[in-house]
VEXDREN-2710 file (C-alpha; in Angstrom, 1 decimal):
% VEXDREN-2710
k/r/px/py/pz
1/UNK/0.1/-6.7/-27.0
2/UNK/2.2/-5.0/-24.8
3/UNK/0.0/-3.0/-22.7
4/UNK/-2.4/-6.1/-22.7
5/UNK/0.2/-7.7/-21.1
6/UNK/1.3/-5.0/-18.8
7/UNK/-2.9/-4.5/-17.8
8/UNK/-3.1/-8.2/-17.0
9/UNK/0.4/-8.3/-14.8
10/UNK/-0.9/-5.3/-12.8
11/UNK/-4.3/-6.4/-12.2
12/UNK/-3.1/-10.4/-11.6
13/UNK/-0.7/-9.2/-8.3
14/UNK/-3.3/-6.4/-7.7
15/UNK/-5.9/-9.3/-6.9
16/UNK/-4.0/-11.8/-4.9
17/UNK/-5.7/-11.1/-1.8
18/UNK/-9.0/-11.3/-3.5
19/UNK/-11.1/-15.0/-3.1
20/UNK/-14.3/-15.5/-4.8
21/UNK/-14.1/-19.0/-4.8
22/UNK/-13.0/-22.3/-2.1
23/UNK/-9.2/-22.8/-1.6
24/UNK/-7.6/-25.4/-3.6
25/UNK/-8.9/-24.0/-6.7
26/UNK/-8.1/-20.9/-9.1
27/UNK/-9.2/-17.4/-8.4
28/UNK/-9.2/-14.2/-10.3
29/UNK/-5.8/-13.2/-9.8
30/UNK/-4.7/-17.0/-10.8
31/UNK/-6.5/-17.0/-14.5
32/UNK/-4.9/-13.3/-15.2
33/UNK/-1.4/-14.2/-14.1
34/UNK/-1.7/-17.9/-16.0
35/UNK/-3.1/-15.7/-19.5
36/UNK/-0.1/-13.4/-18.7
37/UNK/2.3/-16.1/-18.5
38/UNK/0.9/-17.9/-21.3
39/UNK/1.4/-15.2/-23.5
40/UNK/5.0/-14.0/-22.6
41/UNK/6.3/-17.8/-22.7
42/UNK/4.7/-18.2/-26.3
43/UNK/6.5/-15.1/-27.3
44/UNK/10.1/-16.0/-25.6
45/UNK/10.1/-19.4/-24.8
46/UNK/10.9/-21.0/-21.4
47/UNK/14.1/-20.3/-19.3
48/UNK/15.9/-23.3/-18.7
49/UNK/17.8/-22.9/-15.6
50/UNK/18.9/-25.2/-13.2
51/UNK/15.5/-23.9/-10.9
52/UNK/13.5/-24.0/-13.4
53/UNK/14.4/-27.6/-14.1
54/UNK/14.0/-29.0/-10.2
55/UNK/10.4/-27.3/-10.1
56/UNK/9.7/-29.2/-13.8
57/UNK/11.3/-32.7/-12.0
58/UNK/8.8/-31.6/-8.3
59/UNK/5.3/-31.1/-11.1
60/UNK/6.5/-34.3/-12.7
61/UNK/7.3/-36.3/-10.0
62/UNK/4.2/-35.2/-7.9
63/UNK/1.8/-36.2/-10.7
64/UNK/3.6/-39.6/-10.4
65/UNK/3.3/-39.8/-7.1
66/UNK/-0.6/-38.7/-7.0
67/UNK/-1.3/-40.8/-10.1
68/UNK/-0.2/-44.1/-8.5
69/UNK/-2.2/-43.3/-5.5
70/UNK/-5.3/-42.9/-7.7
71/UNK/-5.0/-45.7/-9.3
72/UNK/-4.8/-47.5/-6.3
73/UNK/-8.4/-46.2/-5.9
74/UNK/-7.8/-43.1/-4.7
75/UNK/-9.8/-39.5/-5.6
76/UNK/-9.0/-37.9/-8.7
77/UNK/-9.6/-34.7/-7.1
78/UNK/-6.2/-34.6/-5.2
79/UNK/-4.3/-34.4/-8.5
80/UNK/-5.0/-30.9/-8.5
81/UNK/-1.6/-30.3/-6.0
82/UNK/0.3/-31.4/-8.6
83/UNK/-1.0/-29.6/-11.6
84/UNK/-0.8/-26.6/-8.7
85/UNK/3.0/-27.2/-9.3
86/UNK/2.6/-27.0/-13.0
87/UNK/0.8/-23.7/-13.0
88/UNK/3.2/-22.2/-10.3
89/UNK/5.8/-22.9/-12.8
90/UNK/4.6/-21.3/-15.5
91/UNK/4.1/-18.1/-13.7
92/UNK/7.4/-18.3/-12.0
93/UNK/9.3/-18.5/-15.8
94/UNK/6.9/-15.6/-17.0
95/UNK/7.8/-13.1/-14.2
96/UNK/11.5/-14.2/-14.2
97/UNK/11.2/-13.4/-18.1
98/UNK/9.4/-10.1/-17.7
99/UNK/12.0/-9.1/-14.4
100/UNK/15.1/-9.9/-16.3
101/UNK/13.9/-8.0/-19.7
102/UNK/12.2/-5.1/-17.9
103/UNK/12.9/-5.0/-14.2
104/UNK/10.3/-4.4/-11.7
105/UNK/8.4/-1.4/-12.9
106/UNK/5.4/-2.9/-13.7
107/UNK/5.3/-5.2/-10.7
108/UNK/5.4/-2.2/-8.4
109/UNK/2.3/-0.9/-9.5
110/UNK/0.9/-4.2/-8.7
111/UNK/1.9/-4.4/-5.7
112/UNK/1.3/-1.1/-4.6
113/UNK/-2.7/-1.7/-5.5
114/UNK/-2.3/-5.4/-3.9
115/UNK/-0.8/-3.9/-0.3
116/UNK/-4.3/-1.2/-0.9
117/UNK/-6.5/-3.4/-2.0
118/UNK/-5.4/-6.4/1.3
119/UNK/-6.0/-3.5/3.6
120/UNK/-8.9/-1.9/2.3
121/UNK/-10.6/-5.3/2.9
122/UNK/-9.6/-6.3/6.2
123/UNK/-10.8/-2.6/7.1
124/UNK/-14.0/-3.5/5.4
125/UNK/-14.6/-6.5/6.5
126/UNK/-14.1/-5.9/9.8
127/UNK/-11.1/-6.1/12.7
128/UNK/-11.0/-6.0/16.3
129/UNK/-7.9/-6.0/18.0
130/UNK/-9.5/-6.6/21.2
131/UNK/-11.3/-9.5/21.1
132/UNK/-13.4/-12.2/18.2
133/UNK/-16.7/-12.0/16.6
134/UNK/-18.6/-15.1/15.9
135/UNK/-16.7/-15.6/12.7
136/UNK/-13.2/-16.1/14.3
137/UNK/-10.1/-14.6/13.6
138/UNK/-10.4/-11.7/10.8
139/UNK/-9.2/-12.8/7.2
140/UNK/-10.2/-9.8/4.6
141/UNK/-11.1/-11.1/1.2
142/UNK/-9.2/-14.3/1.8
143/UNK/-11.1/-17.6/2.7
144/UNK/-8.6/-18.0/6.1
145/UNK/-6.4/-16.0/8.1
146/UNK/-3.8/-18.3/7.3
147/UNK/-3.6/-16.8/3.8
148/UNK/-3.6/-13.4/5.0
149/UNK/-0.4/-13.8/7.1
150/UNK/1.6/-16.1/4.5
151/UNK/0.5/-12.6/2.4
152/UNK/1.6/-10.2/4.7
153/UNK/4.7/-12.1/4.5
154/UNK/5.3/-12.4/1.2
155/UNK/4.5/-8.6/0.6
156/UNK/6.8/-7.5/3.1
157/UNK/9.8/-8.9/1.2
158/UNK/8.5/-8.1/-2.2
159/UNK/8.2/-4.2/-0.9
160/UNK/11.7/-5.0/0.1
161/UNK/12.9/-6.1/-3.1
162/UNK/11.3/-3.0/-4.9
163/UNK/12.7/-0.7/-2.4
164/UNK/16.3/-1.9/-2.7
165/UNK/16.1/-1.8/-6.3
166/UNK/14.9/1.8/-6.3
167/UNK/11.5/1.6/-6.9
168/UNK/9.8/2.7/-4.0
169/UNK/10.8/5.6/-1.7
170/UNK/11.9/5.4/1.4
171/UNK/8.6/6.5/2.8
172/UNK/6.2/4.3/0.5
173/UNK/7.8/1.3/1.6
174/UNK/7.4/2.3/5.4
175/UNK/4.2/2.8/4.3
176/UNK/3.9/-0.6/2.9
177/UNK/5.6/-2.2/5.6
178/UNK/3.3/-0.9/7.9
179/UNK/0.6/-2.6/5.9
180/UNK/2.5/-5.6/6.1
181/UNK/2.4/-5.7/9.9
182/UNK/-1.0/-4.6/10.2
183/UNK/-2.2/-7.4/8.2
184/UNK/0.0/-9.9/10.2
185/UNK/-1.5/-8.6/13.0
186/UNK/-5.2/-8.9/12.1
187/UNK/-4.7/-12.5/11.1
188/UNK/-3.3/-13.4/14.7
189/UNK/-0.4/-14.9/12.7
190/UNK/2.7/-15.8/15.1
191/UNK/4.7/-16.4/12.6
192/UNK/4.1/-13.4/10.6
193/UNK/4.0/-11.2/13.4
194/UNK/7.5/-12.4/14.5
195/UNK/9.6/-12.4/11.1
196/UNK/7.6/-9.4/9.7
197/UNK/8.7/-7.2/12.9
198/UNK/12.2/-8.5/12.8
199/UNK/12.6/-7.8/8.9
200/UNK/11.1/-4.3/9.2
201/UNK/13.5/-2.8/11.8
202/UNK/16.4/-4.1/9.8
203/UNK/15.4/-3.3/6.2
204/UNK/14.1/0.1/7.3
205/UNK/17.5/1.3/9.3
206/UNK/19.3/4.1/7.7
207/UNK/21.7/3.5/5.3
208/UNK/24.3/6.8/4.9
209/UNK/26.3/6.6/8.0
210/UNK/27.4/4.7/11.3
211/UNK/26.2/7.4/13.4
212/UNK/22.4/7.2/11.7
213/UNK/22.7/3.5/12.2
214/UNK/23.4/3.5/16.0
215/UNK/20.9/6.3/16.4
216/UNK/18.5/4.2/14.5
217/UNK/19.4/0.9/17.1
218/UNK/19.7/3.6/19.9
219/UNK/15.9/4.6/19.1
220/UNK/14.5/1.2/18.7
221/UNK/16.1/-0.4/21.9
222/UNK/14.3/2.8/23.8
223/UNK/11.4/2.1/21.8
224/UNK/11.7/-1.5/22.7
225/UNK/12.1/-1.2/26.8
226/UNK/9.1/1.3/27.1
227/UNK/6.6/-1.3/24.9
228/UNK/8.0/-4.0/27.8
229/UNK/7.5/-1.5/30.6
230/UNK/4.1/-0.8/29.3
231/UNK/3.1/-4.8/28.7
232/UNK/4.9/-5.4/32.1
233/UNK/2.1/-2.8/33.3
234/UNK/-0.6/-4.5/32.0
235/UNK/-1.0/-2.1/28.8
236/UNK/-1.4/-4.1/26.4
237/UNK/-3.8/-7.3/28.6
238/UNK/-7.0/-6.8/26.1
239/UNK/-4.9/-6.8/22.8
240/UNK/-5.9/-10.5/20.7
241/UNK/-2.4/-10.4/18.9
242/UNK/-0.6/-10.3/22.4
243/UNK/-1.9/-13.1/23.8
244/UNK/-1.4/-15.3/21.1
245/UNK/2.2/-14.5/21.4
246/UNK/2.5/-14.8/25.2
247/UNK/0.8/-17.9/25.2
248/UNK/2.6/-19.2/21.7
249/UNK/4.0/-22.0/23.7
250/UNK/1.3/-23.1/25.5
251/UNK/-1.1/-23.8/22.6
252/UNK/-1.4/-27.0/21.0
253/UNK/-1.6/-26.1/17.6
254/UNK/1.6/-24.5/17.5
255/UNK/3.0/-28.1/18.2
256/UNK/5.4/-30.0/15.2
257/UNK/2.9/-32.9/15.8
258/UNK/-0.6/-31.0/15.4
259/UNK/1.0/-29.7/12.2
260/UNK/1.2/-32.8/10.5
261/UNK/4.7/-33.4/10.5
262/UNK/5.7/-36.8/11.6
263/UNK/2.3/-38.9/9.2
264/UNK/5.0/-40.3/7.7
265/UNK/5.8/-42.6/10.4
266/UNK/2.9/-44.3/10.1
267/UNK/4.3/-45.6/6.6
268/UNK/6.8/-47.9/5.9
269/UNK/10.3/-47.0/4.9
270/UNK/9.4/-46.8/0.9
271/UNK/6.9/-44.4/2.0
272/UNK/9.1/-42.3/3.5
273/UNK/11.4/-42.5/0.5
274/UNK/8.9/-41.8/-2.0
275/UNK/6.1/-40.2/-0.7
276/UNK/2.0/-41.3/0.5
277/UNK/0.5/-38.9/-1.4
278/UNK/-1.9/-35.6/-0.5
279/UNK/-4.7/-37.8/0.3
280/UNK/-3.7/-40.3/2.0
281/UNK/-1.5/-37.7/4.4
282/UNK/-4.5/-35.9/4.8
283/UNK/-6.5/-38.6/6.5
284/UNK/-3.9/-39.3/8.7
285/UNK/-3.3/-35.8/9.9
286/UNK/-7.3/-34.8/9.5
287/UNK/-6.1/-32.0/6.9
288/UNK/-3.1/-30.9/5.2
289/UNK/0.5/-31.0/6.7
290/UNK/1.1/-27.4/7.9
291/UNK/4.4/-26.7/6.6
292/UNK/5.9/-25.7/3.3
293/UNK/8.9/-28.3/3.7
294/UNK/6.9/-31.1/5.7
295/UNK/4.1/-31.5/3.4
296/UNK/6.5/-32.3/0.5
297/UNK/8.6/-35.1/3.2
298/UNK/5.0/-36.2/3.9
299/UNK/3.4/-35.9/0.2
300/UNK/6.0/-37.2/-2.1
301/UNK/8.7/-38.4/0.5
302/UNK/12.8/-37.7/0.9
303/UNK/12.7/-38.1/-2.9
304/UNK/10.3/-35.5/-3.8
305/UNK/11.7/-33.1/-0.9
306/UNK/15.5/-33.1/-2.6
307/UNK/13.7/-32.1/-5.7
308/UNK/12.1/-28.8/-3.7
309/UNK/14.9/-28.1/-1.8
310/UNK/17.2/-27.9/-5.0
311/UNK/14.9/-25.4/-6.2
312/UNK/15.3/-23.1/-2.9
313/UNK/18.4/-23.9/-2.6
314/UNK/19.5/-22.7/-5.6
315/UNK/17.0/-18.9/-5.3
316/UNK/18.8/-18.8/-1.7
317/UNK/22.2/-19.5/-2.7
318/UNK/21.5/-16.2/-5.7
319/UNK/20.2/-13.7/-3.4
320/UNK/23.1/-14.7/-0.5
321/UNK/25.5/-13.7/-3.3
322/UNK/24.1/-10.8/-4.8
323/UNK/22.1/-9.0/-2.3
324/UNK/24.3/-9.9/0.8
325/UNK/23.1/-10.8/4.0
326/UNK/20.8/-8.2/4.9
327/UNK/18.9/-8.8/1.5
328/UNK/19.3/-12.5/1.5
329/UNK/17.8/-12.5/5.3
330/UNK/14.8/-9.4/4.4
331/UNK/13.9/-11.6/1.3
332/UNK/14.0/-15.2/2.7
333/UNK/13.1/-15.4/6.6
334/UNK/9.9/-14.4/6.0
335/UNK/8.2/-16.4/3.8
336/UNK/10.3/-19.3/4.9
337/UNK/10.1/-18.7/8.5
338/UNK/5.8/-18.7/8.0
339/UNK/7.0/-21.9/6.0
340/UNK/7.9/-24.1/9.3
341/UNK/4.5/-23.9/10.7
342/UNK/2.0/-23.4/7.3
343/UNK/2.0/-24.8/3.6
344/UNK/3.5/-22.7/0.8
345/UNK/3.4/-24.4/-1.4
346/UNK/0.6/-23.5/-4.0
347/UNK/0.8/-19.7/-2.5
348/UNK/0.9/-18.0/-5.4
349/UNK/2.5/-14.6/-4.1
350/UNK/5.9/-16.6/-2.9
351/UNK/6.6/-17.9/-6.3
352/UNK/6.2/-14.3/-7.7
353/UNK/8.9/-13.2/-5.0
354/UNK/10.9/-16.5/-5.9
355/UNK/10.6/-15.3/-10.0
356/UNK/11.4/-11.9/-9.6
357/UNK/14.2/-11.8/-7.0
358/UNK/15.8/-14.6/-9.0
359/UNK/15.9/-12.6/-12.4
360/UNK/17.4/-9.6/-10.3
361/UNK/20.5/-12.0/-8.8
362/UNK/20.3/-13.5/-12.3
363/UNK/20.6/-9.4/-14.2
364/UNK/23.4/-9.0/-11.1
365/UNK/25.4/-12.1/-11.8
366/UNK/25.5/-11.1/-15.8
367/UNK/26.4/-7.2/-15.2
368/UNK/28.9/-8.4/-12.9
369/UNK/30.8/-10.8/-15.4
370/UNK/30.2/-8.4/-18.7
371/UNK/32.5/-5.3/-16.7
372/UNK/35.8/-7.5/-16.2
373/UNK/35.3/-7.8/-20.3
374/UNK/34.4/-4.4/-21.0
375/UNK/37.3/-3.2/-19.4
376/UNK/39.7/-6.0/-21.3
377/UNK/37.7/-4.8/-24.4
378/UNK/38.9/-0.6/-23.4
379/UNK/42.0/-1.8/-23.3
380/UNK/42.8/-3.5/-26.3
381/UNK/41.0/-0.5/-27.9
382/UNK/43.5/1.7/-26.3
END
């Protein structure tokens, strides 16, 4: 049973970025995690935690909240973002079960073959950093390139995570990072570019000295003034992945509004307490809310938003304490800064981050409070 398990964990996160069918519903890597998790939580049970308990309230109160809207004669189809919710639970307890018993081993090999596997298909697929084909901007095995920048994100701070807990080299995880960016890059992401650059140069700085710390900044502020010098030259005109960042402001998608944040005020105040529902959102906005945080004001109103934000709260609160703030900032901007301007939500990669760097703060917290007792325990002894 073990190695069943072990088999189904590697291949579930080594499949992520793999879509065979339309979004909104379950791919491979989905029904491998979900027989994973079904099997670990029927072995150990489900952790309650106070996280674990805010994401059971969110499922619960978003199938309340889509139920009464299909009643009211709306399609049946749009309860699927609730039981989204459900199944996002159930993986998240899994891997925080497995990370807390075993640690990360087996999720580095999946993410190793994951980061290969992302690349290998946007390679195969096809990218042009120059200009578009008649298929748009490039997004590998996914269905959009939306998905392939919320995944860059997401493995960016999971090779993080694995290379502060000494499970990657040094080198791998450049190697990985550099994956990470490339992939951002292909998917003409802003969002990704930005917070995946920003997290790179400060989780890959050199850790044994001051001195190889101000070389490090030395190097990259050079390395920074020559790439302006050069786009200040004109170097860089024909690159696709410039342009959309020097004309980020300019565009109108980029704008709170296009994104779908403010449909709520075209419902009354109850609506804005307790939600409108997926559907009835997405007629207003002409498709989902683009945001992570928005869509649940939108979806299930202020109500259903406290529920969510307790959850994240509570993860970013853990990792603050017990990975600092250079952890705590490599391990949350970037998946909540792609959050401000694209849905998370149902991302399946995020809540694997969300599980496993939990467990870690979780092991952390538990060492920490069992050495003041050993050492009370040496003494008596003594």
């Amino acid at each position: 049973m073990n190695r069943i398990t072990k088999y189904l964990i590697i291949l579930g996160v080594a499949l992520l970025p793999v879509y065979v069918f339309d979004s909104g519903g379950m791919q491979p890597s989905h029904l491998l995690l979900f027989t994973y998790s079904i099997i670990i939580l029927i072995a150990r049970g489900f952790p309650v935690r106070p996280w674990s308990v805010a994401l059971v309230a969110l499922f619960l109160y978003a199938s309340a909240v889509e139920s009464f809207y299909v009643i009211l004669g709306g399609d049946l189809l749009f309860l699927i973002n609730a039981v989204f919710f459900l199944f996002n639970f159930i993986v998240v307890a899994a891997i925080y079960t497995h990370v807390r018993e075993t640690g990360l081993k087996t999720l580095r090999f999946g993410v190793m073959f994951t980061a290969a596997i992302a690349f290998g298909a946007v390679a195969y697929f096809g990218v042009n950093l120059s200009e578009l084909d008649g298929q748009g901007r490039p997004t590998g095995a996914f269905n959009n390139p939306n998905q392939l920048g919320y995944f860059s994100v997401c493995l960016l701070s999971f090779t993080y995570l694995l290379y502060r807990e000494k499970q990657l080299s040094y080198w791998m995880a450049a190697a990985i990072f550099s994956i990470a960016m490339f992939l951002a890059i292909a998917s003409l992401s802003k969002a990704a570019m930005i917070s995946n650059f920003a997290v790179i140069v400060l989780a890959l700085k050199p850790v044994r000295s001051r001195s190889a710390v101000l070389g490090w900044a030395l190097a990259g502020l050079i390395g920074l003034l020559y790439l302006f010098q050069q786009y200040q030259g004109g170097a860089f005109d024909d690159l696709l992945f410039v342009k959309r960042l020097a004309n980020m402001a300019r565009e109108g998608d980029s704008s709170l509004e296009a994104r779908g944040y403010f449909a709520f005020l075209h419902g009354t105040p109850l609506h804005l307490l307790f939600g409108m529902g997926t559907q009835n959102i997405n007629e207003i906005v002409g498709h989902e809310v683009h945001s992570t945080f928005a869509s649940i004001l939108n979806n299930y109103g202020l109500f259903g938003l406290m529920i969510f934000s307790a959850a994240i709260f509570i993860w970013a609160a853990r990792l603050w304490q017990y990975f600092g703030l250079v952890g705590f900032i490599c391990l949350t901007v970037p998946p909540m800064a792609y959050g401000i301007t694209h849905d998370g939500t149902r991302f399946t990669f995020f809540w694997l981050l969300f599980a496993a760097s939990m467990a870690l703060a979780e092991r952390e917290r538990r060492s920490s409070s069992l050495q003041p007792m050993a050492k009370s325990i040496g003494s008596v002894r003594v």
